[in-house]
PATI-280876 format. One line per 5 residues: their letters; for each residue x, y, z of C-alpha. Coordinates in nm, 4 decimals. Layout:
a) X,Y,Z ~ ...
% end
This chain:
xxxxx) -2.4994,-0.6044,-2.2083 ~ -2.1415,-0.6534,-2.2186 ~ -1.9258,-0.6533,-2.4822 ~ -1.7768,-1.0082,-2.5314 ~ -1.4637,-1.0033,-2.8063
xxxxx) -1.4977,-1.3046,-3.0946 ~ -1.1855,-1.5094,-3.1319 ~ -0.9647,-1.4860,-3.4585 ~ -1.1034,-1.8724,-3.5531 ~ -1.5187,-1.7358,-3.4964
xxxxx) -1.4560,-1.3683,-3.6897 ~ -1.2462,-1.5893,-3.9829 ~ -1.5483,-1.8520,-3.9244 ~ -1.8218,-1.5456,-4.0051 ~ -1.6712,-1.3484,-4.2480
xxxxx) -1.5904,-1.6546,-4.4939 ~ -1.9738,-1.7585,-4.4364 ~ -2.0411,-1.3852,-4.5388 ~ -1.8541,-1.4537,-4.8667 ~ -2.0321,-1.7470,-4.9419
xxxxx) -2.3495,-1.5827,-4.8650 ~ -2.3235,-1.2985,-5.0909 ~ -2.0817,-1.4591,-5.3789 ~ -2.1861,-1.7503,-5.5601 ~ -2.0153,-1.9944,-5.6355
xxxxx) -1.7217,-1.8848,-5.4176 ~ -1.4829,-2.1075,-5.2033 ~ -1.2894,-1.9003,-4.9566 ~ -1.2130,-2.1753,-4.7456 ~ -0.9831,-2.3073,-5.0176
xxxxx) -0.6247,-2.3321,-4.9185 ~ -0.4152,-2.0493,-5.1191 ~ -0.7031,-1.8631,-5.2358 ~ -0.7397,-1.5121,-5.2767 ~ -1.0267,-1.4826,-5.1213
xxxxx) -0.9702,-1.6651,-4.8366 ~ -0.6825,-1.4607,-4.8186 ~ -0.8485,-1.1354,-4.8327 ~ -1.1260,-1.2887,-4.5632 ~ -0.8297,-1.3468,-4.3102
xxxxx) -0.6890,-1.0507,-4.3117 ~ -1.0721,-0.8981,-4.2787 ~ -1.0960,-1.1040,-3.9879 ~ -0.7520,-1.0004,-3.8427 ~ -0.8634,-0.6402,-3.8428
xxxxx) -1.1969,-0.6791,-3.7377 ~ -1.0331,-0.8816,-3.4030 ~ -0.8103,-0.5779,-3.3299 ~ -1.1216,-0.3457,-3.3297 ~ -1.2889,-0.5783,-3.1486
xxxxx) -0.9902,-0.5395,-2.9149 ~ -1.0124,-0.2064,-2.8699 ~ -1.3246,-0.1813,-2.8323 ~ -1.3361,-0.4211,-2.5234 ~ -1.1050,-0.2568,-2.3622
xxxxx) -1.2519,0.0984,-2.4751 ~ -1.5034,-0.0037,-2.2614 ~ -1.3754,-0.0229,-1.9580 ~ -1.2874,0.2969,-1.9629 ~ -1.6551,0.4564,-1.9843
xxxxx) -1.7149,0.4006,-1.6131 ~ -1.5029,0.4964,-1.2712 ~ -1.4945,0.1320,-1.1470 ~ -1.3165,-0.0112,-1.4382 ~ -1.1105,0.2236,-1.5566
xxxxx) -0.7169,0.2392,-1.5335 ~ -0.4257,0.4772,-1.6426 ~ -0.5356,0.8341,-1.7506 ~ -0.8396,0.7571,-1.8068 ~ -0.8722,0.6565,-1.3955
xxxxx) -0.6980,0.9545,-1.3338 ~ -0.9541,1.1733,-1.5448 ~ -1.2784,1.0133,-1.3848 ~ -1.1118,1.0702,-1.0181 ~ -1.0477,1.4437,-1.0856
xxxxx) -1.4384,1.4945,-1.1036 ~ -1.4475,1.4343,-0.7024 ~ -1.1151,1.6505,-0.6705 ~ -0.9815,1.2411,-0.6496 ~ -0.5506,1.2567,-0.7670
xxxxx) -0.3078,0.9888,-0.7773 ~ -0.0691,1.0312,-0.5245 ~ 0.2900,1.1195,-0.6011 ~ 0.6086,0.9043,-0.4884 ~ 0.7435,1.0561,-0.1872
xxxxx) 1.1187,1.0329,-0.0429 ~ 1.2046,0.8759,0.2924 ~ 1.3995,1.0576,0.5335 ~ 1.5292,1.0000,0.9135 ~ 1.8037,1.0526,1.1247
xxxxx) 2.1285,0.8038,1.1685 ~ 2.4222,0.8164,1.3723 ~ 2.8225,0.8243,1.2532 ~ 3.0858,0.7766,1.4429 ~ 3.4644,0.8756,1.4286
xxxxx) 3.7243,1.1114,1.5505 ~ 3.5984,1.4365,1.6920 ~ 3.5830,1.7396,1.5141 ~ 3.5115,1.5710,1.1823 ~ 3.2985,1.8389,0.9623
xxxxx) 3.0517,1.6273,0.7435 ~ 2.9202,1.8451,0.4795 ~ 2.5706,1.8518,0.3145 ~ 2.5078,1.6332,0.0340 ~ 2.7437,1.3692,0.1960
xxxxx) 2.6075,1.0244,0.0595 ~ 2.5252,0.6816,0.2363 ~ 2.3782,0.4263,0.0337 ~ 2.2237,0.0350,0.1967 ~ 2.2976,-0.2997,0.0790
xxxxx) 1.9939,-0.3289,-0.1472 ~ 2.1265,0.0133,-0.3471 ~ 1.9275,0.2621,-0.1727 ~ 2.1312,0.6207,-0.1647 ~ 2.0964,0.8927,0.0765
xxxxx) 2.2336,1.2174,0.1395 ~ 2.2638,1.4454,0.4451 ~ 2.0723,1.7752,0.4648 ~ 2.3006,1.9586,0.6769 ~ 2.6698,2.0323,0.7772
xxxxx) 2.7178,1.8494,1.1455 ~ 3.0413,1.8069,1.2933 ~ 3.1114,1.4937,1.5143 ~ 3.1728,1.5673,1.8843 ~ 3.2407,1.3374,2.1249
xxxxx) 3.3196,1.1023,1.8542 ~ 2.9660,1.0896,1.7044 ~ 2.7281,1.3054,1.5195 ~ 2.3713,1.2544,1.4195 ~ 2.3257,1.2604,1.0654
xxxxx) 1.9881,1.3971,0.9110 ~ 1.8992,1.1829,0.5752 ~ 1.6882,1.1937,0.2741 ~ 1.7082,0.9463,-0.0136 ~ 1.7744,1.0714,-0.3371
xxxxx) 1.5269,0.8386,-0.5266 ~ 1.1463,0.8454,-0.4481 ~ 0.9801,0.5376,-0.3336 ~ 0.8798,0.2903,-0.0488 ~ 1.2306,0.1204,-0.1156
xxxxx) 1.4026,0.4238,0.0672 ~ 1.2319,0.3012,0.3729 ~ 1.4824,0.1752,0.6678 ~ 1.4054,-0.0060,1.0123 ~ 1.6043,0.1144,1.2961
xxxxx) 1.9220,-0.0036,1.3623 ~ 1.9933,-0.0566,0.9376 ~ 2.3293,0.0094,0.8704 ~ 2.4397,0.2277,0.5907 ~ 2.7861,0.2295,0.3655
xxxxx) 2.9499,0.5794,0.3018 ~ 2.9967,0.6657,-0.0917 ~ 3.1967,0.9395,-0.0459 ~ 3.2871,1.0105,0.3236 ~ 3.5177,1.2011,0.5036
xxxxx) 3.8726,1.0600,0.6365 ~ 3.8099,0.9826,1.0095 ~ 3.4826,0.8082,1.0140 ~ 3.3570,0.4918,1.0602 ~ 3.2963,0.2990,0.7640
xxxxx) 2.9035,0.2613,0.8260 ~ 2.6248,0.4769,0.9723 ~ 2.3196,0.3308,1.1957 ~ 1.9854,0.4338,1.1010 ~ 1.8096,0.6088,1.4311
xxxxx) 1.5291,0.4407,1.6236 ~ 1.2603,0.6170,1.3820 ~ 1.4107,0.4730,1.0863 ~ 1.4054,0.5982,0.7661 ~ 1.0037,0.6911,0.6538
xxxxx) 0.7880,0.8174,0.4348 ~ 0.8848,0.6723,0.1270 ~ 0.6036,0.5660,-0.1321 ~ 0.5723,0.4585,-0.4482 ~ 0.3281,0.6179,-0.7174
xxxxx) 0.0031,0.5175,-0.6305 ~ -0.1746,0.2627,-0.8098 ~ -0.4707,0.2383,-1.0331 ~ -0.6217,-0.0050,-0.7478 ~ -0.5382,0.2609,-0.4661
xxxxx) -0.6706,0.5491,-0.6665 ~ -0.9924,0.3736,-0.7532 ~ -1.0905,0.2561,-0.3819 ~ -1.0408,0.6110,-0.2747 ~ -1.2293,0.7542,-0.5653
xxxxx) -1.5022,0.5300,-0.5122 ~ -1.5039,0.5721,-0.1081 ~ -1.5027,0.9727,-0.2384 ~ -1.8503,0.8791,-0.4690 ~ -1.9881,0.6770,-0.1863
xxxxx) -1.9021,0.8840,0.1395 ~ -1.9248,1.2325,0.0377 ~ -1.8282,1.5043,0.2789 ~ -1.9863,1.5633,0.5737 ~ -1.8454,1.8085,0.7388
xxxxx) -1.6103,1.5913,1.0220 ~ -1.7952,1.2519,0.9295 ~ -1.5895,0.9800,1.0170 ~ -1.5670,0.8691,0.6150 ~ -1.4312,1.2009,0.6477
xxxxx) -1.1575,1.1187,0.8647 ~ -1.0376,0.7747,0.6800 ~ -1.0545,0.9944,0.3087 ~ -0.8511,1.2580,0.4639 ~ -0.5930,1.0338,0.6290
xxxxx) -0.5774,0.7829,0.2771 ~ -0.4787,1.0838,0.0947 ~ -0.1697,1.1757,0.2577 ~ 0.0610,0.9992,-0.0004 ~ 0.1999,0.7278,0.2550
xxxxx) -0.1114,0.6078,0.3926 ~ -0.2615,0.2862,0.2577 ~ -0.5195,0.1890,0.5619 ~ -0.6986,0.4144,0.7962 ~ -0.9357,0.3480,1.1113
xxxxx) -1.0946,0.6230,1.2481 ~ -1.2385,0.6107,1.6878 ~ -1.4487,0.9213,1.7130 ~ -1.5091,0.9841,2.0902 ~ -1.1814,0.8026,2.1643
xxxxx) -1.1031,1.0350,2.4500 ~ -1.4518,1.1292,2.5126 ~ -1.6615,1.4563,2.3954 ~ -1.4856,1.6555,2.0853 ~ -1.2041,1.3904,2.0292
xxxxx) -1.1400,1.1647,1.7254 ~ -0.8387,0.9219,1.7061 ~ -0.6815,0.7844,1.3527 ~ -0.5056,0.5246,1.3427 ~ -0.3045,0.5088,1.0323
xxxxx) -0.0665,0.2419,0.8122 ~ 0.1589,0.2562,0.5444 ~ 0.1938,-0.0951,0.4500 ~ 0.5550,-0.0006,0.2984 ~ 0.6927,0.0776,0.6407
xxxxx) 0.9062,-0.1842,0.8304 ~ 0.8920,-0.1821,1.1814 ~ 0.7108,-0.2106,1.5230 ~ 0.4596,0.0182,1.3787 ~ 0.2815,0.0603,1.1100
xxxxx) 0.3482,0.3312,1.0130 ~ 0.6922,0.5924,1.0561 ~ 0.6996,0.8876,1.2578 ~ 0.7211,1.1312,0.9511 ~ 0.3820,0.9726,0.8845
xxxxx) 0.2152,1.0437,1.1647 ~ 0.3286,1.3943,1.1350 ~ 0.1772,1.4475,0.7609 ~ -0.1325,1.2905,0.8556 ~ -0.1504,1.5270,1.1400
xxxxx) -0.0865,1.8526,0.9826 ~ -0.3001,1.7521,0.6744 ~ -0.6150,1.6536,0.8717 ~ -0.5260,1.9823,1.1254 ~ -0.5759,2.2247,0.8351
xxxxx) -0.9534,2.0487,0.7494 ~ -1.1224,1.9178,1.0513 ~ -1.3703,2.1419,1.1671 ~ -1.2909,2.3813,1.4883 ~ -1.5082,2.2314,1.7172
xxxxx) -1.2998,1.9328,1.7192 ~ -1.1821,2.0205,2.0907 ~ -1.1478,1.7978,2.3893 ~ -1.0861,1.9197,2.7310 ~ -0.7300,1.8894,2.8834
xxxxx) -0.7138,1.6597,3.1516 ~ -0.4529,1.8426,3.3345 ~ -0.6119,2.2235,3.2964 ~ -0.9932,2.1504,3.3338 ~ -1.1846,2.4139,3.1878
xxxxx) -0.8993,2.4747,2.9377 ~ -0.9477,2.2668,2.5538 ~ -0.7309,2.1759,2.3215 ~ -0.6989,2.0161,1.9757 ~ -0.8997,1.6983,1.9953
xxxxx) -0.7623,1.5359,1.6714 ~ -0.5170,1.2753,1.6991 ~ -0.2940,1.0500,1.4560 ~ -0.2036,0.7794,1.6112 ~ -0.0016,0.4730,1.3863
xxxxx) -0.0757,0.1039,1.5784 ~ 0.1723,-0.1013,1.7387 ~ 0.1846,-0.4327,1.5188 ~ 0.0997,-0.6840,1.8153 ~ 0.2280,-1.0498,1.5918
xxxxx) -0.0171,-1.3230,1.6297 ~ 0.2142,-1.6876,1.6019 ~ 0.0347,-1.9939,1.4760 ~ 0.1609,-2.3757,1.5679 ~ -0.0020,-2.5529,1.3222
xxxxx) 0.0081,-2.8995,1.0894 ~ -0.1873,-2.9854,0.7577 ~ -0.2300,-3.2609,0.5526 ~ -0.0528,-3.3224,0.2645 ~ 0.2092,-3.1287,0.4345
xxxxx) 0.4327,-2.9519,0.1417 ~ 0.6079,-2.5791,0.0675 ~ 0.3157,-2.5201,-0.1833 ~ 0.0621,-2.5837,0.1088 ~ 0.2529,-2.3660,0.3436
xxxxx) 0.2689,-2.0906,0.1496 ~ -0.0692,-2.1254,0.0774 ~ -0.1418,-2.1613,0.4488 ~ 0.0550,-1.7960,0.5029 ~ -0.1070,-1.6518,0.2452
xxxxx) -0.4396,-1.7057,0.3419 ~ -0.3757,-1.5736,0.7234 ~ -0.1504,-1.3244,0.5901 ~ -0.4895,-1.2017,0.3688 ~ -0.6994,-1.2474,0.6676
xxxxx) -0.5163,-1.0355,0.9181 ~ -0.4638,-0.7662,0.6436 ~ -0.9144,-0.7552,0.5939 ~ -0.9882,-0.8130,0.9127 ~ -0.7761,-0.6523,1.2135
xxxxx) -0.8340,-0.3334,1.3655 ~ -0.7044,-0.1489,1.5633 ~ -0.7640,-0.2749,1.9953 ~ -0.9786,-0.5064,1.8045 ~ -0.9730,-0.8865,1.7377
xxxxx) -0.9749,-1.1484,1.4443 ~ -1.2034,-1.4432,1.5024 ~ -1.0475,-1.7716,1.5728 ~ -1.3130,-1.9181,1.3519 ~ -1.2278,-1.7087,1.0591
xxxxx) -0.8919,-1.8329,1.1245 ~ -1.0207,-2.2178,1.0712 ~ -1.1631,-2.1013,0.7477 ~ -0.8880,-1.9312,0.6029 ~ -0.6709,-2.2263,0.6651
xxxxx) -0.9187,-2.4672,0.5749 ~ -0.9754,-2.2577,0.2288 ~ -0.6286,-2.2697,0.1533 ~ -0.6389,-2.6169,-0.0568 ~ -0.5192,-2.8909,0.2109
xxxxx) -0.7607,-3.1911,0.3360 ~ -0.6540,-3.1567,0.7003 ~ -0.4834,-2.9411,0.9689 ~ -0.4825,-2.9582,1.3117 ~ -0.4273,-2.6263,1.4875
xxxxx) -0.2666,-2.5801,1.8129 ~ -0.1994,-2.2307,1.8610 ~ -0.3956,-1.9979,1.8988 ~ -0.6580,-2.1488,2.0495 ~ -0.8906,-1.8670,2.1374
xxxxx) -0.9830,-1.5790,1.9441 ~ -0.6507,-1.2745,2.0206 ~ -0.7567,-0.9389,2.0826 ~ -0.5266,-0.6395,2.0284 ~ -0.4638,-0.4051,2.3444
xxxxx) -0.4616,-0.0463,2.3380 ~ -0.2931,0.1166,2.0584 ~ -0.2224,-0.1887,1.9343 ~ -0.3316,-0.4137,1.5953 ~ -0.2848,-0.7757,1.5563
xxxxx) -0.0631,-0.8753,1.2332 ~ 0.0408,-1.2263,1.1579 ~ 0.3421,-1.3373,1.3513 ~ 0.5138,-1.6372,1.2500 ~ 0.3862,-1.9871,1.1595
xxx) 0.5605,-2.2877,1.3516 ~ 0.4997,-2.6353,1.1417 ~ 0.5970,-2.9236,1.4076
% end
């Protein structure tokens, strides 16, 4: 039975009752009397244990608890929160040859993100390739290609701004949250290890600290191969997910898949090799032409959200996300009409490819 906490008004309501009950005579509900005085403040106290008791209890089991106490039921299945990570990437700088750029060197973006470079590079040819990593943990380290960065303190003959490289900057993540540590405690309690199971797969690849979604293709290149495709939904850019985290995810799940994980190379037959594979989808945008009724920023938002929600539950990778569903989600967003006129079939994602939501067009 769960615990349901009285207001202030009921527990004042009971405890002068009480009074009355067990003192003749007695009139606590009299303004300016002691007792009633001495009943409030019973009644204040006996709301804050209340309190604490409520919310006591949602600590006693996995699925409800948050903070430490989340963190304490998740270390039973070996479950941890995952750490903030920094992103890192290359970028290019440009100036006069011969320029020495020293480690430590510091580029910062518009938005206050600040970077230093790892190594000493020298420009040749009147550019150099600069290797970054932020300074501050977090998903807001995270840079598309082609971002361009400010010098804090550089060198006299450069450029005034570096471009970030066509990986961009990855890998950044924030510290995980109570939500994200409970789903993967709970997918830990309800898909144990297997030994190579395909819940194997998906926990492995959610605990590399970057990864937020994970699908996993066993057999995706026949006998002895298994394909993951992975997202961090803090990256920006025609993936879902940065280079760097394809990498982690494929040196973490490396070092625990089992051996036999082995596929035959297509260009040696006879010969295997590692059949494992991280793979992060190419966002293939979905755009929507549509027009609802009352027609208003609140509804369109609420429109966006609702297909925004949608394509985040329901796409897959090479999959596809049911033109029906997307009547529903519109239709559930509040509005008494739309007409839709793109798309008008069902979309399917090619190979190595996901649909996302692309942009909605209000005529």
């Amino acid at each position: 039975m769960p615990l349901t906490r009285p207001t202030l008004a009921e527990l004042n309501s009971r405890s002068q009752a009480d009074v009355v009950t067990r003192l003749a005579g007695a009139t606590p509900a009299l303004p300016r009397s002691i007792l009633g005085s001495l009943v409030s403040a019973l009644a204040g106290v006996l709301h804050g244990l209340f309190g604490f008791h409520v919310e006591q209890s949602k600590q006693d089991v996995p699925y409800t608890a948050t903070g430490i106490d989340l963190e304490r039921w998740a270390s039973i299945w070996s479950v941890t929160r995952k750490q903030p990570t920094t992103s890192s990437g290359a970028a290019a700088a440009s100036g006069a040859s011969g320029i020495a750029i020293p480690a430590g060197t510091r580029v910062r973006s518009d938005a206050g993100a600040v970077y230093e470079t790892t190594s000493l590079v020298t420009t040749a040819g009147g550019a150099a390739e600069l290797s970054l990593v932020a300074i501050a943990a977090g998903a807001a380290g995270n840079q598309v290609a082609g971002a361009v960065l400010s010098w804090v303190n550089a060198p006299s003959g450069l450029a005034a701004t570096v471009t970030v490289g066509a990986g961009g900057l990855g890998g950044g993540a924030d510290l995980e949250s109570d939500d994200g540590l409970r789903a993967r405690m709970l997918q830990r309690i309800q898909a144990p290890g297997h030994g190579g199971s395909a819940d194997d797969y998906r926990t492995w690849a959610l605990d590399v600290a970057p990864i937020t979604r994970a699908w996993v293709f066993p057999l995706y290149d026949g006998p002895g191969s298994v394909r993951v495709y992975v997202a961090n939904d803090a990256h920006d850019g025609p993936t879902l997910a940065s280079a760097g985290d394809v990498a982690a995810v494929q040196s973490y799940i490396d070092a625990r898949k089992p051996v036999t994980v082995l596929k035959e190379d297509p260009s040696n037959p006879g010969t295997y090799i590692n059949g494992f594979e991280a793979v992060a989808p190419i966002a293939a945008p979905v755009n929507y032409v549509l027009s609802i009724v009352p027609d208003t920023a609140e509804n369109r938002a609420a429109v966006e959200a609702a297909l925004a929600e949608l394509y985040y539950r329901d796409a897959v990778p090479e999959g596809a996300v049911s033109h029906n569903k997307s009547l529903v989600a519109i239709g559930s967003a509040g509005i008494d009409d739309f007409t839709l006129t793109a798309p008008t079939s069902t979309p399917t994602a090619d190979a190595g490819e996901i649909l996302t939501l692309g942009t909605v067009t209000w005529p």
